[in-house]
C-alpha positions as CSV (number, residue, x, y, z in Angstrom):
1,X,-17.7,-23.0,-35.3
2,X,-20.4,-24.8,-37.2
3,X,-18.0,-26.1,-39.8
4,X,-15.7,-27.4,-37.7
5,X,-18.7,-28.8,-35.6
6,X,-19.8,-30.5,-39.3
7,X,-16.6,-31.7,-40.0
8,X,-16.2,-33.2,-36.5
9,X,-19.6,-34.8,-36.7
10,X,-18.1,-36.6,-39.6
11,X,-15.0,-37.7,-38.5
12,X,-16.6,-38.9,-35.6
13,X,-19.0,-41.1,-37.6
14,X,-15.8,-42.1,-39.5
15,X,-14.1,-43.0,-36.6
16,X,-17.1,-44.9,-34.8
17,X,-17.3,-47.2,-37.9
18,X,-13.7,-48.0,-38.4
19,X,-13.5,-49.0,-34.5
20,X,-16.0,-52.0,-35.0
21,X,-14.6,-53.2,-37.9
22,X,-11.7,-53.0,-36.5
23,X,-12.3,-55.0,-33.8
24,X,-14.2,-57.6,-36.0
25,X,-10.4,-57.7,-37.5
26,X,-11.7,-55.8,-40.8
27,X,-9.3,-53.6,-42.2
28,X,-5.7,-52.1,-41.9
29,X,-4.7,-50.9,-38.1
30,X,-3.2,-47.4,-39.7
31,X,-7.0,-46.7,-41.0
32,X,-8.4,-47.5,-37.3
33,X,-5.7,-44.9,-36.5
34,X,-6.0,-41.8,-39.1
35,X,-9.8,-41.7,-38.4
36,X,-9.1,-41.3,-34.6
37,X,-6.4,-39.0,-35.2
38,X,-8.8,-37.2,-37.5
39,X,-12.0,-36.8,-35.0
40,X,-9.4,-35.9,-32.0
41,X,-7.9,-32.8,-33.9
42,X,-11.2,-31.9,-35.1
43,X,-12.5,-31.9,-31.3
44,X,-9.2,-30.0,-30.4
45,X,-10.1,-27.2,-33.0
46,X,-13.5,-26.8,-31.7
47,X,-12.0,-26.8,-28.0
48,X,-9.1,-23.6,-28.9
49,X,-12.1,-21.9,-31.1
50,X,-14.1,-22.1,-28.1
51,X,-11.3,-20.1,-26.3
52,X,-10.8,-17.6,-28.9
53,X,-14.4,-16.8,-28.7
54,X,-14.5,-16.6,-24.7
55,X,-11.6,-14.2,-25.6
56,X,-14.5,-11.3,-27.5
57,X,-16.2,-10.7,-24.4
58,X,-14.9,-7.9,-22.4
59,X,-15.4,-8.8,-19.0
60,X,-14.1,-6.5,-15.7
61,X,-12.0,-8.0,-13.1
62,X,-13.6,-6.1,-10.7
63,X,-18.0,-5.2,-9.9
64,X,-18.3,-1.3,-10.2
65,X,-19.7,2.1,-12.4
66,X,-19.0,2.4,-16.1
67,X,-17.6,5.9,-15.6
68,X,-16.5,6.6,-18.9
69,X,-16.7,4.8,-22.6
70,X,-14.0,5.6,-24.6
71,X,-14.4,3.4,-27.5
72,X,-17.5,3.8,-29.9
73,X,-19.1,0.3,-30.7
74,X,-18.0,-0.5,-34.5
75,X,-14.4,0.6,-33.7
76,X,-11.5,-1.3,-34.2
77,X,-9.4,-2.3,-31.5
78,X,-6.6,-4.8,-30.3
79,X,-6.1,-6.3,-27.3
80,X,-4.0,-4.8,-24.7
81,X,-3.9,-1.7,-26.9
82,X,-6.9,0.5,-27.4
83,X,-8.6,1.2,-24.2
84,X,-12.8,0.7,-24.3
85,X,-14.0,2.3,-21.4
86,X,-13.3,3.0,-17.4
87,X,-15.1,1.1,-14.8
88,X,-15.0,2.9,-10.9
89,X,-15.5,0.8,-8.0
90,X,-15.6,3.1,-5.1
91,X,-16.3,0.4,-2.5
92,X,-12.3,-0.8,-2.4
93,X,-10.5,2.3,-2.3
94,X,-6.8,2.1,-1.2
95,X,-4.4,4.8,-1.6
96,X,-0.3,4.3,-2.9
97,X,2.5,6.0,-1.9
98,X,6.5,5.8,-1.7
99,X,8.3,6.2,1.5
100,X,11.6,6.9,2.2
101,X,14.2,4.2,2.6
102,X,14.9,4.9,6.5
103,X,11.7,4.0,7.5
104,X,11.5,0.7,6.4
105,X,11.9,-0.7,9.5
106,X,10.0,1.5,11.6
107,X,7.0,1.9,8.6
108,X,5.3,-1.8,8.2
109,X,2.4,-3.7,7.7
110,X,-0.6,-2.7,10.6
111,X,1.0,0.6,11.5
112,X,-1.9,3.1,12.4
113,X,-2.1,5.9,9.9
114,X,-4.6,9.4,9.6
115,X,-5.4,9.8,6.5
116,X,-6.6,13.7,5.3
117,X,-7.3,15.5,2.1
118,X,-7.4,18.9,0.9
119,X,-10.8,19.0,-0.5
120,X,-12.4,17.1,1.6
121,X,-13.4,18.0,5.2
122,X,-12.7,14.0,7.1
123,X,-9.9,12.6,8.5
124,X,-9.8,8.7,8.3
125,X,-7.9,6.4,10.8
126,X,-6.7,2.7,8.6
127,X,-3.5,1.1,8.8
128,X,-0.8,0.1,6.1
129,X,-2.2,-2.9,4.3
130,X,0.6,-3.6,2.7
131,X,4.6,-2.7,2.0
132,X,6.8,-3.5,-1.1
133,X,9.9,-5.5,-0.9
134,X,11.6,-3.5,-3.5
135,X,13.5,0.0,-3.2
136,X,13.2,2.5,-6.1
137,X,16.8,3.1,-6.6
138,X,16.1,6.7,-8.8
139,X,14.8,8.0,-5.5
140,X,15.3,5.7,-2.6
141,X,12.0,4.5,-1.6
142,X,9.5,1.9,-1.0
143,X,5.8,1.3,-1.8
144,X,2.9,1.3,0.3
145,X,-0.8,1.0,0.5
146,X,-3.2,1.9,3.0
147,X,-6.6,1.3,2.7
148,X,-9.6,3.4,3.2
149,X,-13.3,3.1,4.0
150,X,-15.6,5.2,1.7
151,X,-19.5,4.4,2.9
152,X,-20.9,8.3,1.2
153,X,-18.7,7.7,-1.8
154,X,-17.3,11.3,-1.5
155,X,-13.6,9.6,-2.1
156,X,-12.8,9.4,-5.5
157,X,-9.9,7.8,-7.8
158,X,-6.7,9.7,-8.1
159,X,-7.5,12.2,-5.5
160,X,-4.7,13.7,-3.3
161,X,-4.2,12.6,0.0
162,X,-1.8,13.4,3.0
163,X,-0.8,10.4,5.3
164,X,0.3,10.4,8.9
165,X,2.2,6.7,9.8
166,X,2.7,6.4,13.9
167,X,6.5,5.2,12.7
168,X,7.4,4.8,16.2
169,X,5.1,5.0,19.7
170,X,6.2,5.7,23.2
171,X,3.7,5.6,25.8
172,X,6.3,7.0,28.4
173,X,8.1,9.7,26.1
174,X,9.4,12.6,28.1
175,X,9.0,15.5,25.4
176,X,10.5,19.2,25.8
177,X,11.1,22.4,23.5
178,X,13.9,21.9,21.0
179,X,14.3,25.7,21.4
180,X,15.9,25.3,25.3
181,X,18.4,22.7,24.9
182,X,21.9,24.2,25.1
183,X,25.2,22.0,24.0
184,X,28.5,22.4,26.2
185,X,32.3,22.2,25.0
186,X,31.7,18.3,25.2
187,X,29.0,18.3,22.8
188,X,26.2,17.0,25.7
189,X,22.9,18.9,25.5
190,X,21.6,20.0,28.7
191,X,18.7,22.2,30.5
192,X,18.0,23.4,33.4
193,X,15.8,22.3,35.8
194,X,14.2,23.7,39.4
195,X,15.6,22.1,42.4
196,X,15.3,23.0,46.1
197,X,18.1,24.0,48.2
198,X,17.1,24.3,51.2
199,X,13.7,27.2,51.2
200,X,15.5,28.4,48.2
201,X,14.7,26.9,44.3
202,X,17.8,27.3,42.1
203,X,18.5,26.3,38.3
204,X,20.4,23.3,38.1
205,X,22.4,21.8,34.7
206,X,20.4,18.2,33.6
207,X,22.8,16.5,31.2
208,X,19.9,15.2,28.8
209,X,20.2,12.2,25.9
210,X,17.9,13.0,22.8
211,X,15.6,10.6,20.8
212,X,13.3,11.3,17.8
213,X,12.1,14.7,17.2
214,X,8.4,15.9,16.5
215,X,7.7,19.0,15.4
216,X,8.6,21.5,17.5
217,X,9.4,18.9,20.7
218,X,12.2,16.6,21.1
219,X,12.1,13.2,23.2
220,X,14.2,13.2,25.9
221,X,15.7,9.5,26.7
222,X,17.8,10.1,29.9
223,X,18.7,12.9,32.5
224,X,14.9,13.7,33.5
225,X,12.1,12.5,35.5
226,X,8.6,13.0,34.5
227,X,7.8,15.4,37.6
228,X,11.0,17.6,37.0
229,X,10.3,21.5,36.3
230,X,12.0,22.8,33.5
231,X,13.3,26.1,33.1
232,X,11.5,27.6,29.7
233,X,11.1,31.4,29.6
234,X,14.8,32.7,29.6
235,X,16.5,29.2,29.5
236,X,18.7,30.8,27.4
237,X,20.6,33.8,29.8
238,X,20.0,31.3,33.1
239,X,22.9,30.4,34.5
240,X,23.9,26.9,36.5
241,X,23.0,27.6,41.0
242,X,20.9,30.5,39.6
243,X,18.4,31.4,42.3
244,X,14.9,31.5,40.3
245,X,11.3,31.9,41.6
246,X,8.1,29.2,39.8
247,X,5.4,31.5,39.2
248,X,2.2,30.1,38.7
């Protein structure tokens, strides 16, 4: 740097002088011309060495903890090659993972999600921050990321984590027992439910239409009301006009 600061110093001079005598019409118009061209490529040089040496200074793209150093000082590295050391910032944590391609739809940005993990004894309500446009075509999945506050630092980088997305909400859902539905020759499903007759309560056949299942319960779209009694314990061996009794 200080050489090519000398020799710019010069060429500048160079170049000052041959301007006034050029315009006192003293000398050729090429001389007027190499000393400019001379002082602007030294300035130039001094301008990309300026950047080369902006380019020896490690700096992180992000505030946080040196958490490991994993290059001695005196070592020789390249860049993009030999990793130095691991900065942590625990303030920005967001967690990554791929979701199958049938959800994209249903699984978008500002769904409500619960995260948990193993070794830790929290559960953390966020939503999805963010989904990819691209499906993984080896397994047929998209990318998301959900952040997650961490105020006592107790989260930490690669840990495992188990998500919950609310993929789909109804506030109105009817749900019943997989285990009762029964399918006729037609392939409808149908339960039984407790009607009067009369003073007497008999089981009558509900033709039902299935939505989304969760976990043991199934959402039931049509063929009951939300005050209907279902027939549970022994919906199995109940027969349709079957007298039954509700105990309590």
């Amino acid at each position: 740097m200080n050489q090519l600061k000398i020799q710019k110093n010069l060429a500048q001079t160079t170049y000052e002088r041959q301007e006034r005598l050029w315009k006192q019409n003293i000398g050729s118009e090429m001389q007027y011309l190499q000393a400019k061209s001379l002082y602007d490529a030294q300035a130039q040089a001094i301008e990309q060495l300026k950047k080369q040496i902006e380019r020896t200074m490690v700096i992180a793209p992000f505030s946080g903890t040196i958490d490991e150093i994993i290059t001695e000082e005196g070592s020789v590295v390249g860049p993009g090659q030999n990793p130095i050391l691991r900065i942590v910032n625990l303030d920005n944590m967001f967690i990554e993972t791929d979701v199958p391609e049938r959800y994209i739809q249903t699984v978008t940005k500002g769904k409500r999600t619960l995260v948990s993990f193993d070794y830790i004894s929290e559960q953390i309500e966020s939503n999805v921050y963010q989904t990819a446009n691209f499906i993984n075509p080896a397994n047929r999945t998209f990318k998301i990321e959900v952040k997650v506050p961490n105020k006592n630092k107790s989260i930490k980088p690669n840990l495992t984590a188990k998500l919950k997305i609310n993929d789909y909400f109804n506030p109105e859902a009817i749900l019943i027992p997989q285990s009762i539905i029964k399918e006729n020759a037609l392939g409808e499903q149908y339960v039984f439910v407790v009607k009067i007759d009369g003073n007497d309560l008999i089981a009558n056949k509900a033709i039902i239409e299935t939505g989304k299942t969760q976990g043991d319960v199934i959402e039931v779209l049509d063929g009951l009301n939300p005050n209907d009694q279902i027939i549970i314990e022994g919906a199995r061996s109940v027969r349709d006009g079957q007298a039954v009794n509700v105990l309590n």
